[in-house]
C-alpha positions in Angstrom: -5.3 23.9 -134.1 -7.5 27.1 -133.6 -6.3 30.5 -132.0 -9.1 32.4 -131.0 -9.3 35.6 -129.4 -11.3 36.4 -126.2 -14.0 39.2 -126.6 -13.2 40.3 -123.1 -9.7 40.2 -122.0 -8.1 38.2 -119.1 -5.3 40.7 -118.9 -6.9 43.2 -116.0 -4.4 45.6 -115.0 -0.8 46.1 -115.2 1.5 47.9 -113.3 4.9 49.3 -114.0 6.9 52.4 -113.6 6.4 54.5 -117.0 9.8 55.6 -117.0 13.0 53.5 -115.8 16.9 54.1 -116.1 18.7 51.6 -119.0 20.6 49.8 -115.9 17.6 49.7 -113.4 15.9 46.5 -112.3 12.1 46.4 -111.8 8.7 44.7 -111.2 5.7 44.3 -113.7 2.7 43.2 -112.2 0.1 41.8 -113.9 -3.5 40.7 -112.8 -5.0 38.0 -114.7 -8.9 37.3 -114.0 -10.1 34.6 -116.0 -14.0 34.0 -116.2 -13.5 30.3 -115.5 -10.3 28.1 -115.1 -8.0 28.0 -117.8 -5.2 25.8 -118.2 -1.4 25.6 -119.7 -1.0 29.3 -119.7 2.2 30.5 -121.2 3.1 34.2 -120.9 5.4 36.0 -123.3 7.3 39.4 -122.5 8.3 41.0 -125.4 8.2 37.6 -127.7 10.2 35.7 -125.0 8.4 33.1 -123.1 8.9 33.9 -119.2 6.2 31.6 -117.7 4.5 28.8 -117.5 1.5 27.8 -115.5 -0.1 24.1 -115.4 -3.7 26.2 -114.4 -5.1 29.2 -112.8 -9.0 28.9 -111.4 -9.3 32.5 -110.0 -7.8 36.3 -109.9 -3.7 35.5 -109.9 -1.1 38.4 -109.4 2.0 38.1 -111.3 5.4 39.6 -110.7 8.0 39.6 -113.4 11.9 40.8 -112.7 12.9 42.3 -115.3 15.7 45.5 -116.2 15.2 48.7 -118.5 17.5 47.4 -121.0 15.1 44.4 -122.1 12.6 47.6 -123.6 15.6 49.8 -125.2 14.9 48.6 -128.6 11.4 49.5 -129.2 10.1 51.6 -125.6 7.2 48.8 -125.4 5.9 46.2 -123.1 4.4 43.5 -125.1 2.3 41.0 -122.9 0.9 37.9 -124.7 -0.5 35.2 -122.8 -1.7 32.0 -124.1 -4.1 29.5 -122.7 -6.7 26.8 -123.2 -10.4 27.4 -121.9 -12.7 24.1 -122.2 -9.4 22.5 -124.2 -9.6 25.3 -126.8 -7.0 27.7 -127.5 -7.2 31.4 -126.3 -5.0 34.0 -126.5 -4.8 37.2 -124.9 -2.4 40.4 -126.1 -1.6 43.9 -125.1 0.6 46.3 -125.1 1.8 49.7 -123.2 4.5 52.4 -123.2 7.5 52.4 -121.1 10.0 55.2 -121.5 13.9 54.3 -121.2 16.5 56.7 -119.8 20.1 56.9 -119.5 21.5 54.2 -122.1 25.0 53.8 -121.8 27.6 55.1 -125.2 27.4 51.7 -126.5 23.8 51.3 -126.3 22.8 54.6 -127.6 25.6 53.7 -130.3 23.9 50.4 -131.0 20.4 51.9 -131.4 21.7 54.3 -133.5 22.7 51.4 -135.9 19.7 49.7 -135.4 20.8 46.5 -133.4 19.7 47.3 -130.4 
């Protein structure tokens, strides 16, 4: 099995507030436009699989839950998202910034150590 990369990216925007609060829930939305349908898409946040879609055939908008204390560790959101074109393997990565505020004493204690 081959893993190819895409020249051109299906990721097309994604949207997010730069800054959120440890405790705070929020969206990510991400806009996938893929150039023809593509099947068995699985998208990762951050190494963990959150989704998995039998096929998409045109511009889809995704919305992902997800809290400030899932991007503590390392103040990144890591999309991967993995797919087959024609029956061959694609894969499509990216990452951005997110800033993370107000951790509680434990969790500023554990990223102090490290395991956090």
């Amino acid at each position: 099995e081959v893993s190819e990369k895409k020249e051109e990216s299906i990721i097309k925007k994604i949207t997010y507030p730069s800054i959120v609060k440890y405790k705070e829930k929020f969206d990510i939305e991400i806009f996938l436009v893929p150039k023809k349908k593509i099947q068995d898409v699985k998208i990762s946040l951050n190494g963990k699989e959150i989704a998995n879609i039998k096929e998409i055939a045109t511009a889809k908008e995704l919305i992902i839950n997800t809290r400030g204390k899932d991007f503590a560790s390392n103040e990144k959101i890591q999309i991967k998202i993995d797919y087959l074109e024609d029956e061959l393997p694609f894969s499509a990565e990216k990452s951005y910034p997110i800033k993370v505020e107000e951790f509680p004493w434990y969790a500023k204690l554990l990223k102090k150590l490290k395991l956090l």
